[in-house]
MARMI-264306 format. One record per residue (C-alpha): residue number from 0; residue in one letter; x, y negated, z negated. Coordinates in steps of 0.5 Angstrom, whole numbers, padded with zeros to 4 digits. Each point is the difference from the previous one (the first is absolute). Example, Ala and Ser with C-alpha at 12.3 -4.5 7.8 and 13.67 -1.06 7.14 Angstrom:
<nodes>
<node 0, 'A', <0025, 0009, -0016>>
<node 1, 'S', <0002, -0007, 0002>>
</nodes>
This chain:
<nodes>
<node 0, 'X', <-0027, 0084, -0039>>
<node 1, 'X', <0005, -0004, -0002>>
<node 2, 'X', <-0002, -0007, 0000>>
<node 3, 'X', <0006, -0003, 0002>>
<node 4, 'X', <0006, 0002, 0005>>
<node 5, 'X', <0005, -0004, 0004>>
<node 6, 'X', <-0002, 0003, 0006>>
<node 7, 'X', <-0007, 0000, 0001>>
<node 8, 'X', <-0001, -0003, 0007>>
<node 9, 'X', <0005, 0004, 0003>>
<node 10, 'X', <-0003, 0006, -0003>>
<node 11, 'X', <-0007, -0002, 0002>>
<node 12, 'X', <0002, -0002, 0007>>
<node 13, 'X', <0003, 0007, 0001>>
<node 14, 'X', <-0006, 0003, -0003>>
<node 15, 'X', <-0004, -0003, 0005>>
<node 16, 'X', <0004, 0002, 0006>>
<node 17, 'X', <0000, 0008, -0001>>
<node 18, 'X', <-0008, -0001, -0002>>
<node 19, 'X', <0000, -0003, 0007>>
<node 20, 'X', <0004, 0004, 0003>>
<node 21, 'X', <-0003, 0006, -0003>>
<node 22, 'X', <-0007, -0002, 0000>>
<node 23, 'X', <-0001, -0007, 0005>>
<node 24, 'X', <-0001, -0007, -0002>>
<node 25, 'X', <-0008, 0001, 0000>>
<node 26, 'X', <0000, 0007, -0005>>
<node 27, 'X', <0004, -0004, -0006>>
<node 28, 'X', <-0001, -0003, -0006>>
<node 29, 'X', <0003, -0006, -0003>>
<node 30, 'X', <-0002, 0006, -0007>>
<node 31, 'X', <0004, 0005, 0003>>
<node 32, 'X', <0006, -0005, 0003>>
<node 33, 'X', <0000, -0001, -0008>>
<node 34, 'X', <0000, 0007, -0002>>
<node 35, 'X', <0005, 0002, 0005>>
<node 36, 'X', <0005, -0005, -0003>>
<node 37, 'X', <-0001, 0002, -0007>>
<node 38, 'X', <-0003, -0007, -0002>>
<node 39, 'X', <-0008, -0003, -0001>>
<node 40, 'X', <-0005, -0003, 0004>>
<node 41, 'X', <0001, -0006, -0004>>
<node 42, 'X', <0008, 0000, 0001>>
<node 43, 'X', <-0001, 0001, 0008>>
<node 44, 'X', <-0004, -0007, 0000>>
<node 45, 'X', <0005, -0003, -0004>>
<node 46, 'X', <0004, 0001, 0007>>
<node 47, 'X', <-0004, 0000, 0005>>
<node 48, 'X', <-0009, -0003, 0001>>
<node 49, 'X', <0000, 0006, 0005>>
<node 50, 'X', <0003, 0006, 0004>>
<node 51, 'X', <0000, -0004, 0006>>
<node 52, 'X', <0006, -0004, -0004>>
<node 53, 'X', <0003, 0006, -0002>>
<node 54, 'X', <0004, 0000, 0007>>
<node 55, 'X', <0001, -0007, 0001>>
<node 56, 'X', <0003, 0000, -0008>>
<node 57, 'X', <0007, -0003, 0003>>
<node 58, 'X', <-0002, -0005, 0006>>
<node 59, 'X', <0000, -0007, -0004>>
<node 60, 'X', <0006, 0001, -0003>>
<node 61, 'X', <0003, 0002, 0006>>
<node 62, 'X', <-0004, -0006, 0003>>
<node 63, 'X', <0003, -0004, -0005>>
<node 64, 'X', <0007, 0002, 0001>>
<node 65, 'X', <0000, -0001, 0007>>
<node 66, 'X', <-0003, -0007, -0001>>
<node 67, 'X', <0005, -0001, -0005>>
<node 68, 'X', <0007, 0003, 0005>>
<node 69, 'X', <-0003, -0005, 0005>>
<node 70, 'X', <0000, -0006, -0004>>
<node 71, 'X', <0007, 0001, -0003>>
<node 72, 'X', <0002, 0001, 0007>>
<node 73, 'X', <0006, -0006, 0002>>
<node 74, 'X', <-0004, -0006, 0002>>
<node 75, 'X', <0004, 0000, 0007>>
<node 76, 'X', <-0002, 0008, 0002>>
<node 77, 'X', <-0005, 0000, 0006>>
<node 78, 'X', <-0007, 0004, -0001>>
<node 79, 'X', <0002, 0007, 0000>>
<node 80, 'X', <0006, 0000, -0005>>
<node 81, 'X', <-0004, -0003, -0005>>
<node 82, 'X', <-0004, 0006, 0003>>
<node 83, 'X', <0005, 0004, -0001>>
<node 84, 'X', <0001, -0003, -0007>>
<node 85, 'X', <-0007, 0002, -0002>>
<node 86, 'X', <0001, 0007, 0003>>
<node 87, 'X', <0007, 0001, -0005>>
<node 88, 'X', <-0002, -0002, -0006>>
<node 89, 'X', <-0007, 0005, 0001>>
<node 90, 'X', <0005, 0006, 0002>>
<node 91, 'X', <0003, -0002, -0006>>
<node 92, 'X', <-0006, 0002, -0005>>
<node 93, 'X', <-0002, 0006, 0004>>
<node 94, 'X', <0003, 0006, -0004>>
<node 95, 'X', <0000, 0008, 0000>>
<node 96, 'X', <-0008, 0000, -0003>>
<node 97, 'X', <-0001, -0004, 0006>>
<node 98, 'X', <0003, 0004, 0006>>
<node 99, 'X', <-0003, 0006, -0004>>
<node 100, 'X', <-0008, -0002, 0001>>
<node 101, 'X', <0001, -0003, 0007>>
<node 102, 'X', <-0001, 0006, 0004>>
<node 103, 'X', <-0006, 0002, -0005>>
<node 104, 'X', <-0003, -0006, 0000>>
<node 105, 'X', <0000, -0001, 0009>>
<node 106, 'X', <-0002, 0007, 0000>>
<node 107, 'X', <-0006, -0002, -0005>>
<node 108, 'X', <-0002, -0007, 0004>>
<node 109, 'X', <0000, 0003, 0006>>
<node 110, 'X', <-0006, 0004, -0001>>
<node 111, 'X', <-0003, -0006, -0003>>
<node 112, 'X', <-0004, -0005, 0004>>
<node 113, 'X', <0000, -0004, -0007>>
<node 114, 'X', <0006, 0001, -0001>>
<node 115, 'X', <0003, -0002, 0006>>
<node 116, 'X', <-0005, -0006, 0000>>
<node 117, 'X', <0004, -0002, -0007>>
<node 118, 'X', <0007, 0002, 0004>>
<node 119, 'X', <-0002, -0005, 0004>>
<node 120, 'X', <-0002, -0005, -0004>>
<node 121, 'X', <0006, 0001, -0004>>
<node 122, 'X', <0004, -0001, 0007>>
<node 123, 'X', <-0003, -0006, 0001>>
<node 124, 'X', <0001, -0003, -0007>>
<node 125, 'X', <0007, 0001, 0000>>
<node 126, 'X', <0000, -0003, 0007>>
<node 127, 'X', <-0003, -0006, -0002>>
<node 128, 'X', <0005, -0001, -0006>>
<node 129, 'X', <0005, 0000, 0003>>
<node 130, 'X', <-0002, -0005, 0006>>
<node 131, 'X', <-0003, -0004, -0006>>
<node 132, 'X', <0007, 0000, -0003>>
<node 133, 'X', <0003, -0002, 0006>>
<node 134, 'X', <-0004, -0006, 0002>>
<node 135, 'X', <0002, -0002, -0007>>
<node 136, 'X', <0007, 0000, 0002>>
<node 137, 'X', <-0002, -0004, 0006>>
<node 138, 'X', <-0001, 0005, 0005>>
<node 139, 'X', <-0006, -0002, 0005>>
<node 140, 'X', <-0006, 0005, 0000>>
<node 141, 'X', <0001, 0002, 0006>>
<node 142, 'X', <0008, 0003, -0001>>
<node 143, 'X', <-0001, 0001, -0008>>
<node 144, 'X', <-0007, 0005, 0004>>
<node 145, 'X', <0005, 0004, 0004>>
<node 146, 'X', <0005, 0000, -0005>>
<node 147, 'X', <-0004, 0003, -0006>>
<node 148, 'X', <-0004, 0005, 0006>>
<node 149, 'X', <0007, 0003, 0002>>
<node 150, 'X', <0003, 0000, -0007>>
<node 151, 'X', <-0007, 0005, -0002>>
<node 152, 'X', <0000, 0004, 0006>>
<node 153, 'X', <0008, 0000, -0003>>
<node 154, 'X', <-0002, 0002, -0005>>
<node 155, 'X', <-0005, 0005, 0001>>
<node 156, 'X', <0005, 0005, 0005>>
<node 157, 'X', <0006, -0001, -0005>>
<node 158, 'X', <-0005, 0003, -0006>>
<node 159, 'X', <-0003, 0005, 0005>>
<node 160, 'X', <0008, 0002, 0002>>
<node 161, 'X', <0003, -0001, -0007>>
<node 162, 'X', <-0006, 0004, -0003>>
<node 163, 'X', <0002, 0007, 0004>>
<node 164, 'X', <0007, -0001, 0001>>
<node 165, 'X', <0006, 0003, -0003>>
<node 166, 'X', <0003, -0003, -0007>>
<node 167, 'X', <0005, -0004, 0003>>
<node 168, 'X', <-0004, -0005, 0004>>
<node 169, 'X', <-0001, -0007, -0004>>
<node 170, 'X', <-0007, -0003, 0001>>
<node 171, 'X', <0004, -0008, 0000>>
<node 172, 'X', <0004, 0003, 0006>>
<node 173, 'X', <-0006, 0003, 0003>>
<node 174, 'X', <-0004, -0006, -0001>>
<node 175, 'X', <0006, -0005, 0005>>
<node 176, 'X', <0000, 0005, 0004>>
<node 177, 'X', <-0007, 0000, 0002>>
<node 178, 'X', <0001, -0007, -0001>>
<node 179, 'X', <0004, -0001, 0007>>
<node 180, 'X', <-0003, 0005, 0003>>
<node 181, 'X', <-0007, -0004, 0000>>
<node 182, 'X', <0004, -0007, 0001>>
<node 183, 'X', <0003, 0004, 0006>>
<node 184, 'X', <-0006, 0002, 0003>>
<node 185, 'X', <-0003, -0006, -0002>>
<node 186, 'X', <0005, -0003, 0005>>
<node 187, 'X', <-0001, 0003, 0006>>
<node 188, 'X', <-0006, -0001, 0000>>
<node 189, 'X', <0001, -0007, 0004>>
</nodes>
């Protein structure tokens, strides 16, 4: 095997979701994730402490890409454009491998209790984030609250959209737009 390739994680990721897939979370092993991507045990640890970590492999620097979008917001945009800013430049970073895994990797954690928890905390995570990041630039928690909570309830229904719509869809078009309906919703809400 060789000891080093370029594309290590993204293999070892792959490897694991047809494992999963094939097998179920609980039946695969981290040797087997290793043997199916052509890499060694030790090269899988180098990437990730466990097979758990395999399906989270992208979530902090999408964290910290949406941190970062909110933070370079214009310092006049309300809550939800620097919402909306952070969703954009994560869009920005989502490419073809990663539209690719995505009914995969929602098939595999729904039959998963353990990986619909770490979804989940993922989820809450991200939020958490983004509210942080917020209170950063001022915001009271309250509003930077709501506005991270509607920008990863975005998120969510436009990955969900761009992953099993056709190749023309745009993730950053599909995020504003979940994005005003949520803002929509939330103000009819009185």
């Amino acid at each position: 095997m060789p000891r080093w390739t370029p594309d290590a994680r993204e293999r070892l990721v792959a490897a694991a979701l047809e494992l999963f897939s094939e097998r179920g979370y609980g039946q695969t092993t981290v040797a087997e994730i290793a043997e199916r991507a052509g890499l060694s045990r030790a090269t899988f640890f180098r990437y990730f402490p466990g097979k758990g970590e395999v399906l989270a492999a992208g979530q902090e620097p999408l964290t910290g890409l949406l941190v970062a979008g909110i933070a370079e917001a214009p310092a006049d945009a309300t809550p939800l454009a620097a919402v909306q800013a952070g969703l954009q430049r994560a869009a920005g970073a989502m490419t073809p491998f990663h539209r690719a895994l995505g009914p995969g990797l929602l098939a595999v954690i729904a039959g998963s209790a353990e990986l619909q928890a770490r979804d989940a905390e993922k989820h809450s995570g991200m939020t958490r984030a983004m509210a942080a990041a917020l209170r950063e630039r001022g915001v009271a928690d309250p509003v930077a609250a709501l506005a991270a909570e509607l920008g990863g309830l975005a998120f969510t229904e436009a990955y969900g959209s761009w992953i099993t719509g056709s190749d023309e869809q745009d993730l950053g078009a599909l995020m504003s737009a979940a994005l005003d309906r949520l803002r929509a919703a939330a103000a009819d809400l009185g």
